[in-house]
C-alpha positions as CSV (number, residue, x, y, z in Angstrom):
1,X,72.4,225.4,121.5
2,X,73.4,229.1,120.6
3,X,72.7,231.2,123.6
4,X,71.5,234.9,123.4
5,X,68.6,234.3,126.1
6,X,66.7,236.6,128.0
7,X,68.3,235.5,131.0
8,X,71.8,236.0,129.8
9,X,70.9,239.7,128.2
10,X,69.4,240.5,131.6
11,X,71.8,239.3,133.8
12,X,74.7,241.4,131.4
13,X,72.0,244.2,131.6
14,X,72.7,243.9,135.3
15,X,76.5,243.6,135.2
16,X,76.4,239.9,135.9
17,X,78.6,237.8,134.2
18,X,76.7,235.5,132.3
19,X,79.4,234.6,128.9
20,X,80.1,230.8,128.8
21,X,82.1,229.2,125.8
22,X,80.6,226.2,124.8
23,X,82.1,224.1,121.6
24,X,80.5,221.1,120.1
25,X,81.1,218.9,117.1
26,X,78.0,219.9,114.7
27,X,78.9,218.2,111.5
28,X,80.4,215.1,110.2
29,X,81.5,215.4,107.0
30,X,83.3,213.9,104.0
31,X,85.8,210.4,104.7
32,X,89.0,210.1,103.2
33,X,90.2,206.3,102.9
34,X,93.8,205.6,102.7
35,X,93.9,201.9,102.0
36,X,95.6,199.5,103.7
37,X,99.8,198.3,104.7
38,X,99.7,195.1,106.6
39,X,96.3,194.5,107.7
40,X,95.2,197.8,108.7
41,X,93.4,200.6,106.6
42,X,93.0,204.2,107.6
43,X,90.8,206.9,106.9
44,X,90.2,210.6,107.9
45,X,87.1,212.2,108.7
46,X,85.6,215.9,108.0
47,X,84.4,217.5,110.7
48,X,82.8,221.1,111.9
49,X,83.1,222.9,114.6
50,X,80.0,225.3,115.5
51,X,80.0,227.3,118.6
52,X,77.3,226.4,121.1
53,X,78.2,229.7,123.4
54,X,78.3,233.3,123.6
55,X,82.2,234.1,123.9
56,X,84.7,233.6,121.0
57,X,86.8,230.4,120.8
58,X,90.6,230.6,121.0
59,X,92.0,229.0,117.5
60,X,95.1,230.0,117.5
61,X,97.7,228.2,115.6
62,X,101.2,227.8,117.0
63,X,99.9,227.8,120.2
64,X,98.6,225.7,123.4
65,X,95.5,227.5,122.7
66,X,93.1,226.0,120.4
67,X,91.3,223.0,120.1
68,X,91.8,219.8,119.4
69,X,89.5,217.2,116.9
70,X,89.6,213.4,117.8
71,X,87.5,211.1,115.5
72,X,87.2,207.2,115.5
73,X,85.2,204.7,114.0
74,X,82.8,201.6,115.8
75,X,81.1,198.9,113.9
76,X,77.8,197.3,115.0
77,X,77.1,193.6,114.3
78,X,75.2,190.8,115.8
79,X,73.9,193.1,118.6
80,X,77.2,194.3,119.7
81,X,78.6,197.7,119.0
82,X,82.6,197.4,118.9
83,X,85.0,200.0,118.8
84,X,87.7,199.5,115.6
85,X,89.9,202.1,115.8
86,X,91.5,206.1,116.8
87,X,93.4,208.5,114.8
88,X,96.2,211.2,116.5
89,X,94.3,214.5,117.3
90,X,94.2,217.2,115.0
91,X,95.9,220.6,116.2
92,X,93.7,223.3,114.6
93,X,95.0,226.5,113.4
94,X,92.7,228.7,112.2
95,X,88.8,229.1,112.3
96,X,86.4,230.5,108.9
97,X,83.3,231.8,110.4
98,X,80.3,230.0,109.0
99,X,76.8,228.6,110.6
100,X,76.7,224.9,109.6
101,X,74.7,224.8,112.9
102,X,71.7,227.2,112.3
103,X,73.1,229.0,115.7
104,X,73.1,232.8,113.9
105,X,76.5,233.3,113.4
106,X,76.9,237.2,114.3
107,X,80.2,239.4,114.0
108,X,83.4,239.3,116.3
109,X,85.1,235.8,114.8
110,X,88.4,235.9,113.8
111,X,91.0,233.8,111.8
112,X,91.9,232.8,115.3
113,X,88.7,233.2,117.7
114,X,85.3,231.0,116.5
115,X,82.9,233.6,117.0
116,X,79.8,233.0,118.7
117,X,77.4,230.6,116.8
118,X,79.6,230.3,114.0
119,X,80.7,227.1,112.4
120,X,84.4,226.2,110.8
121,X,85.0,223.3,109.0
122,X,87.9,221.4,108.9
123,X,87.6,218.5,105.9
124,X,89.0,215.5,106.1
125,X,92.3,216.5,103.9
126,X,92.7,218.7,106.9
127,X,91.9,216.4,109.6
128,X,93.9,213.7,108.0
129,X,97.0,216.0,107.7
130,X,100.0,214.3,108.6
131,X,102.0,216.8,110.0
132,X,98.9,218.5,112.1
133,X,98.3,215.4,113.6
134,X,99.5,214.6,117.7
135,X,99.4,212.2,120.4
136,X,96.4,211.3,122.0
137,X,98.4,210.7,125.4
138,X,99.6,214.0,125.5
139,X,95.9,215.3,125.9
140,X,93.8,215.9,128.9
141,X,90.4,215.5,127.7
142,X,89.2,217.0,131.0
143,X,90.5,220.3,130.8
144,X,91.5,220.7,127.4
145,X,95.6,221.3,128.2
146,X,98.3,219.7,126.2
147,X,102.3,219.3,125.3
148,X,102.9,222.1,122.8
149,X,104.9,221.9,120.4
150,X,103.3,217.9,120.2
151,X,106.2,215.2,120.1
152,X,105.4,214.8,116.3
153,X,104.7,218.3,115.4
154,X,105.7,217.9,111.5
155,X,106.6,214.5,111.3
156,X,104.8,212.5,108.1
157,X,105.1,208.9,107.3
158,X,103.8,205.7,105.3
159,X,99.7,206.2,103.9
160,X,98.3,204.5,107.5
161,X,100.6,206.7,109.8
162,X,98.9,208.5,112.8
163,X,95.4,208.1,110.8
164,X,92.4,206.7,112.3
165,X,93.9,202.8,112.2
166,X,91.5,199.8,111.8
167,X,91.6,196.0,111.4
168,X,90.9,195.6,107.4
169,X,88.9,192.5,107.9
170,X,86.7,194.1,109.9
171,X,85.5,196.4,107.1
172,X,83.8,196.5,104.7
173,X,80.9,194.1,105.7
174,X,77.9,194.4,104.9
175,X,76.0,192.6,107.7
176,X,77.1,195.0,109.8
177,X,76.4,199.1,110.4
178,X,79.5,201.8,110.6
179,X,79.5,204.5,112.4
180,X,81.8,207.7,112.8
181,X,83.0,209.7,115.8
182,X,84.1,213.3,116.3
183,X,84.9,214.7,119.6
184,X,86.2,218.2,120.4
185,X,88.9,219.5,123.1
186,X,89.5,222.8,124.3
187,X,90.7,224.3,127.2
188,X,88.4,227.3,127.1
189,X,85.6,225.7,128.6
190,X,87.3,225.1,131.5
191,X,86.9,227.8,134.5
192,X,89.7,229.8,136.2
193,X,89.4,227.7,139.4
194,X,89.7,224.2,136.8
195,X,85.9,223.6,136.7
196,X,84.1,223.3,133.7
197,X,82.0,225.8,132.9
198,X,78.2,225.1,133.0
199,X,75.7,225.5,130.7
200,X,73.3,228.3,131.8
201,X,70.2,228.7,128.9
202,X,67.1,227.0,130.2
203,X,66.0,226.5,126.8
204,X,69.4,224.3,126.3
205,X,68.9,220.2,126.5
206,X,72.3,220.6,128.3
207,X,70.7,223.2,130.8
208,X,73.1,222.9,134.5
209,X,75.8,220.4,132.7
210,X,79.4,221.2,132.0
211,X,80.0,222.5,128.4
212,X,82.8,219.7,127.9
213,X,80.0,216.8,128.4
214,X,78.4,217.9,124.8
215,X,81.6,217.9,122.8
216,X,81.3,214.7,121.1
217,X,78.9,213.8,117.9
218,X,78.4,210.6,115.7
219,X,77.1,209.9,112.4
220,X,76.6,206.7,110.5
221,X,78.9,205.7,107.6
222,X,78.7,203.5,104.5
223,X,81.6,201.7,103.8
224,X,81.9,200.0,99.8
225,X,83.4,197.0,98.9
226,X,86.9,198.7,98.3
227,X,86.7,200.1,101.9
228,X,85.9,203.5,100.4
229,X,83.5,205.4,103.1
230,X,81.4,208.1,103.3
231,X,78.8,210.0,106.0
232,X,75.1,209.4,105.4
233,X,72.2,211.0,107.4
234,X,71.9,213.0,110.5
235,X,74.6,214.4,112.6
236,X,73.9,213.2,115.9
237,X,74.9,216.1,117.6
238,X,76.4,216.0,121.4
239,X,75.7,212.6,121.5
240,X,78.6,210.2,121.7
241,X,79.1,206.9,119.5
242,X,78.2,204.6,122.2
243,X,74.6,205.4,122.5
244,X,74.6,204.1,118.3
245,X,73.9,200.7,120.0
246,X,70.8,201.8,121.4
247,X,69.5,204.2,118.3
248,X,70.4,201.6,115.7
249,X,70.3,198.7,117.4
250,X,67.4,197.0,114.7
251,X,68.6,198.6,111.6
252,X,69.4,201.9,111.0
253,X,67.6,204.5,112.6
254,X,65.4,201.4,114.7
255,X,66.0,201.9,118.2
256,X,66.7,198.8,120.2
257,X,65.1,199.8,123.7
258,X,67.2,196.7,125.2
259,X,70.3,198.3,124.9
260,X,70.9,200.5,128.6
261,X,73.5,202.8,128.3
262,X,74.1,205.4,131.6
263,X,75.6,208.1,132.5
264,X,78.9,207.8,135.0
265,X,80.5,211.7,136.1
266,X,83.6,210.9,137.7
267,X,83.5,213.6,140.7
268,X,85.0,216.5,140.2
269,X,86.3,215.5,136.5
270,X,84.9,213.6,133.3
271,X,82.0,211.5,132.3
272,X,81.6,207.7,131.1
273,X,79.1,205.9,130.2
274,X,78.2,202.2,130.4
275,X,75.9,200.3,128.1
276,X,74.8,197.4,128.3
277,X,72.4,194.7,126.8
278,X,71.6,191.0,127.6
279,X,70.9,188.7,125.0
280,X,68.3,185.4,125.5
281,X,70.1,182.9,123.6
282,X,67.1,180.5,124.3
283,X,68.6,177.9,126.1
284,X,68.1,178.4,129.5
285,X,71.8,181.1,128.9
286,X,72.0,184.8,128.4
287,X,74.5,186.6,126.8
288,X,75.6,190.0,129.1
289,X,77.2,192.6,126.5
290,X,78.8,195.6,128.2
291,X,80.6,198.9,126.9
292,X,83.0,201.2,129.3
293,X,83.2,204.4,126.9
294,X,85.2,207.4,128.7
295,X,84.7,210.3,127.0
296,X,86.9,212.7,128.2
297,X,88.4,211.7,132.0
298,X,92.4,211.9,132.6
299,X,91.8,209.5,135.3
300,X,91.0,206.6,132.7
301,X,89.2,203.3,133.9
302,X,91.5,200.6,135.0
303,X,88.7,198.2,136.1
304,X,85.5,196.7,135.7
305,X,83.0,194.3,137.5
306,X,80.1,192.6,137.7
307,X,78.3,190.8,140.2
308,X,78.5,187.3,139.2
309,X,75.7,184.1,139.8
310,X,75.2,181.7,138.0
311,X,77.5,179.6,135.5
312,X,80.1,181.9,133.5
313,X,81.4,180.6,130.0
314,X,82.3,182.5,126.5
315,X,84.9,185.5,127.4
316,X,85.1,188.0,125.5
317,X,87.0,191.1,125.6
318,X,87.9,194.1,122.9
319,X,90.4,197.0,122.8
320,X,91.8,199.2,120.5
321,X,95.2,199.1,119.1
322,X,97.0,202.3,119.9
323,X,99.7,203.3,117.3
324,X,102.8,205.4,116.2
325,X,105.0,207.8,118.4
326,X,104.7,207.7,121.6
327,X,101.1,206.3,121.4
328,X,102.9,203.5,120.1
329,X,104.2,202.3,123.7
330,X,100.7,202.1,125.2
331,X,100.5,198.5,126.2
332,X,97.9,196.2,123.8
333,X,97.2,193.3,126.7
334,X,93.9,192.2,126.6
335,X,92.1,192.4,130.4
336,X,92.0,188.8,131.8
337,X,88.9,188.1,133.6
338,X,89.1,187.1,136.9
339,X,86.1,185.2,139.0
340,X,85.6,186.2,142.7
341,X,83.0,184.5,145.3
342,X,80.2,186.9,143.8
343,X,82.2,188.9,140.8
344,X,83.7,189.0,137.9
345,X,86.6,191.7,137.5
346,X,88.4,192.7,134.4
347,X,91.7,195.4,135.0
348,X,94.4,197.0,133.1
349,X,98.0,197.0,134.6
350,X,98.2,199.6,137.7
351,X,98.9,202.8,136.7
352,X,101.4,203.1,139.6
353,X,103.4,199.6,137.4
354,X,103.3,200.8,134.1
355,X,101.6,204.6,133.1
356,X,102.2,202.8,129.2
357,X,99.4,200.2,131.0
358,X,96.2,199.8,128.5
359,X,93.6,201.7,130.2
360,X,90.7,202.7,128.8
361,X,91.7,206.2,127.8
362,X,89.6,209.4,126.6
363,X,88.0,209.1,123.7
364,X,88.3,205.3,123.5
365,X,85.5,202.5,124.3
366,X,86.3,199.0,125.4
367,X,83.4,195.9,125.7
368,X,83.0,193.0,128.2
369,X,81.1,189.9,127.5
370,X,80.2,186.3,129.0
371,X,77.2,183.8,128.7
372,X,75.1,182.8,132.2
373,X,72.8,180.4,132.8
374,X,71.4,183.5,135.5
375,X,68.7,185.3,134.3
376,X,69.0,189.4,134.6
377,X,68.2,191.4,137.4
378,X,68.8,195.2,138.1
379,X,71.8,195.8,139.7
380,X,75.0,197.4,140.0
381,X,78.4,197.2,137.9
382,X,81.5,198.9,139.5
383,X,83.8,201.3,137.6
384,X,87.6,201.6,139.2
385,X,89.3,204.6,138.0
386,X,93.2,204.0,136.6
387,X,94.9,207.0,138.1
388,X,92.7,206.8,141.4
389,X,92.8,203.6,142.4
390,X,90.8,204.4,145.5
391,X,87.9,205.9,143.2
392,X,85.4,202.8,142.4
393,X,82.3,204.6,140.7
394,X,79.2,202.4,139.9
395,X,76.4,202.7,136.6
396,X,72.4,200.8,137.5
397,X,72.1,198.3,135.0
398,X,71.2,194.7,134.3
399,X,73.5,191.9,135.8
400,X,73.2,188.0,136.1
401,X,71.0,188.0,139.6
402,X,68.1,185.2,139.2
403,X,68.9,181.5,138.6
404,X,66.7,180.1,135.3
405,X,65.3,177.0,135.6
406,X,64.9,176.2,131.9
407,X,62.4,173.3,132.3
408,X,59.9,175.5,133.5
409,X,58.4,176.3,130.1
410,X,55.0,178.1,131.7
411,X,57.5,180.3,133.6
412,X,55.1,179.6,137.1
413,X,58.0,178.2,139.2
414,X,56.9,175.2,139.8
415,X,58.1,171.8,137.6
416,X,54.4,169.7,136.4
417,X,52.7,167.9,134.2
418,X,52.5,171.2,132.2
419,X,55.7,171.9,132.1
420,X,55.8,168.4,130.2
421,X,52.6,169.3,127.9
422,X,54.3,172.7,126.9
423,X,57.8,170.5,126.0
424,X,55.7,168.6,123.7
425,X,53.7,170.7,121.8
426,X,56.7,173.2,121.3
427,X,58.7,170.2,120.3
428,X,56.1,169.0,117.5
429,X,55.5,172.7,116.4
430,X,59.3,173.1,116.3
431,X,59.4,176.0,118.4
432,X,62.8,177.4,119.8
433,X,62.0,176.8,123.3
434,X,62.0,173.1,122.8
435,X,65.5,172.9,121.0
436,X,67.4,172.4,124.3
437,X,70.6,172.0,122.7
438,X,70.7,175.0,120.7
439,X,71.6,173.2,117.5
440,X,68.8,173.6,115.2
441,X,67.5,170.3,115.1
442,X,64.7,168.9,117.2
443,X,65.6,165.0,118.0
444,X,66.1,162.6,120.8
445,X,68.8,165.4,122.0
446,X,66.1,167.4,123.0
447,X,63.9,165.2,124.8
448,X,66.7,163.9,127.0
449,X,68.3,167.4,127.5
450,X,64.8,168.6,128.9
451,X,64.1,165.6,130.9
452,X,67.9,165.9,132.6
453,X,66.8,169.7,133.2
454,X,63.3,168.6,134.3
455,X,64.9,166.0,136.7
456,X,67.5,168.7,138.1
457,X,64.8,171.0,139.2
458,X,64.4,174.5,140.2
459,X,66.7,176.5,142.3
């Protein structure tokens, strides 16, 4: 939040330099939707700066110094939270000196400095500019610097081109929630010595972090029947898209407390995050969901694992589809699993083969998903970063660990008579537990399905 503390005014009472710059997406606004050419629709999204620190904000246009705006959209549906699609970043020009945030904006803001606690907004006719809009490779997220003049300073194309791109059966639906992204990058909050700068108001939720971990925001966002969109409710502010899956996991706005999601700095640079949730299916088999989101690293994540027990079955993997210029070359294989004694590993091409290789990149989100017949434990997935291949970073959460024994109905470890009784009633109630083939239908199926698990035993 907008700092003029007492600590601060002290410390510059004292002669201590206390001025941090500090920007942060603080509004989602309106959605432009551009239809659709072969299967993919594209939109443009509104967004507002506000500045969260006490030093103006370059904006200078024909620059390398001003900030850039990334925004992307992620769907939600049957308890998985997807990533559909990025835009180009849009090279901003110029700042209006507003206070969308409630910060206070004061004097001292510019046409090209954001003054501090002042807002500019950018709509999405702006942010959907053609000719404003750049590469995404040619960004470091980390510490804000980038190719200037952009490979495709100027250049304008067909109604989808450099817009944020998404598959156009995957919206609209209507059993599913939308949700919109906007993420900030500038170079100011980075430090002389290529730090970021940290955060220094006690009264600030992001008290002691770097600036450049609060510079993403989401929003949720209805989508009609002709694909039309707009923003609806709350600005969640500082707060990055992946942790949607955990605040609207059981409808909008009902949190789904299932859903982990954690925190991963990569030393000395970045920050992921990991989320995670594991799904009963009711058969004796979970589901294991996981998300590697990396919200600003130039290292990128080449590599994930997970401690494997159990039976695996039912891959699943999803990317994004990277587009246009020389975005366009990023490679769009899909990460093969690949079972070890006691793992399962997903990776990209090596960095050091083929730096078009489909990493998981800034601003982008990619999910990993199998079925086990291991029930969850707390443990430990493993993060390899793409340009450090030496660099293998790790996020607590829940992993296949103990072995179910699905005939154990009263859960005591131990396969009796009672285990039978419970079969038996759940079966004539028609209860879930009983339907040992998972088909909806409690028959003969069932009975011999329990009494082959019954027979098997317990690990």
């Amino acid at each position: 939040m907008f700092r003029i503390s007492a600590i601060a005014a002290l410390a510059a009472s004292c002669g201590v330099a206390a001025a941090v710059p500090d920007v942060v997406c603080g509004t989602l606004d309106d959605v432009n939707h551009y239809g659709a050419i072969g299967g993919v629709r594209a939109y443009a999204v509104g967004t507002t700066a506000c500045n969260a620190g006490d030093v103006n904000l370059n904006w200078i246009d024909g620059t390398p110094n001003h900030p850039v705006i990334s925004c992307t959209l992620y769907k939600l549906k049957d308890g998985r939270l997807e990533q559909l699609g990025v835009t180009f970043v849009k090279h901003s020009f110029a700042s209006l000196q507003g206070n969308a945030c409630g910060f206070g904006c004061g004097s001292g803001g510019t046409f090209s400095a954001l003054g501090p606690g002042c807002s500019d907004p950018y709509g999405a006719g702006l942010n959907g500019g053609q000719t404003g809009l750049g590469p995404r490779s040619e960004i470091n997220a980390f510490n804000g610097q980038f190719v200037y003049p952009f490979t495709t300073i100027n250049q304008s194309g067909n109604s989808i081109f450099k817009r944020i791109q998404v598959p156009a059966d995957e919206m609209p639906d209507s059993a599913a929630q939308f949700f919109v992204e906007g993420q900030y990058v500038i170079k100011d909050e980075i430090q002389p010595d290529g730090t970021p700068y940290i955060d220094n108001d006690p009264t600030s939720d992001w008290f002691g972090r770097p600036v450049n971990w609060n510079n993403a925001s989401y929003e949720r966002m209805n989508v009609q029947s002709s694909g039309a969109a707009s923003t609806t409710g709350a600005t969640f502010r500082a707060r990055a898209a992946i942790y949607a899956w955990q605040d609207h996991g059981n409808g909008p706005n009902n949190p789904d407390n299932s859903v982990e999601v954690v925190e991963v700095p990569v030393p000395d640079e970045g920050l992921l995050h990991v989320g995670c949730k594991v799904t009963d299916l009711g058969d004796g088999t979970y589901r294991y969901d996981y998300a590697v989101h990396n919200q600003n690293s130039d290292l990128s994540v080449g590599s994930f694992s997970v401690p494997a027990a159990g039976s695996i079955s039912d891959y699943y993997f999803n990317d994004i589809d990277y587009h246009d210029g020389p975005d366009g070359l990023i490679s769009g294989a899909d990460w093969a699993p690949a079972e070890g004694a006691n793992s399962i590993t997903w990776g990209a091409e090596p960095f050091i083969s083929n730096p078009n290789g489909n990493a998981i990149r800034w601003g982008t989100m990619y999910n990993f998903s199998f079925v086990s017949d291991a029930a969850p434990v707390d443990g430990e997935v493993t993060i390899g970063m793409w340009k450090a291949p030496g660099m293998q970073l790790t996020a607590d959460v829940q992993v296949p660990g103990g072995i179910s024994c699905p005939a154990d109905l009263t859960g005591d470890g131990v396969l009796d008579f009672f285990d039978v009784s419970a079969f038996l009633n759940a079966f004539n109630a028609e209860d879930s537990i009983a339907d040992f083939t998972g088909d909806g239908v409690f028959d003969f199926f069932d009975v011999s399905a329990f009494l082959n698990a019954y027979n098997a035993g317990c690990p």
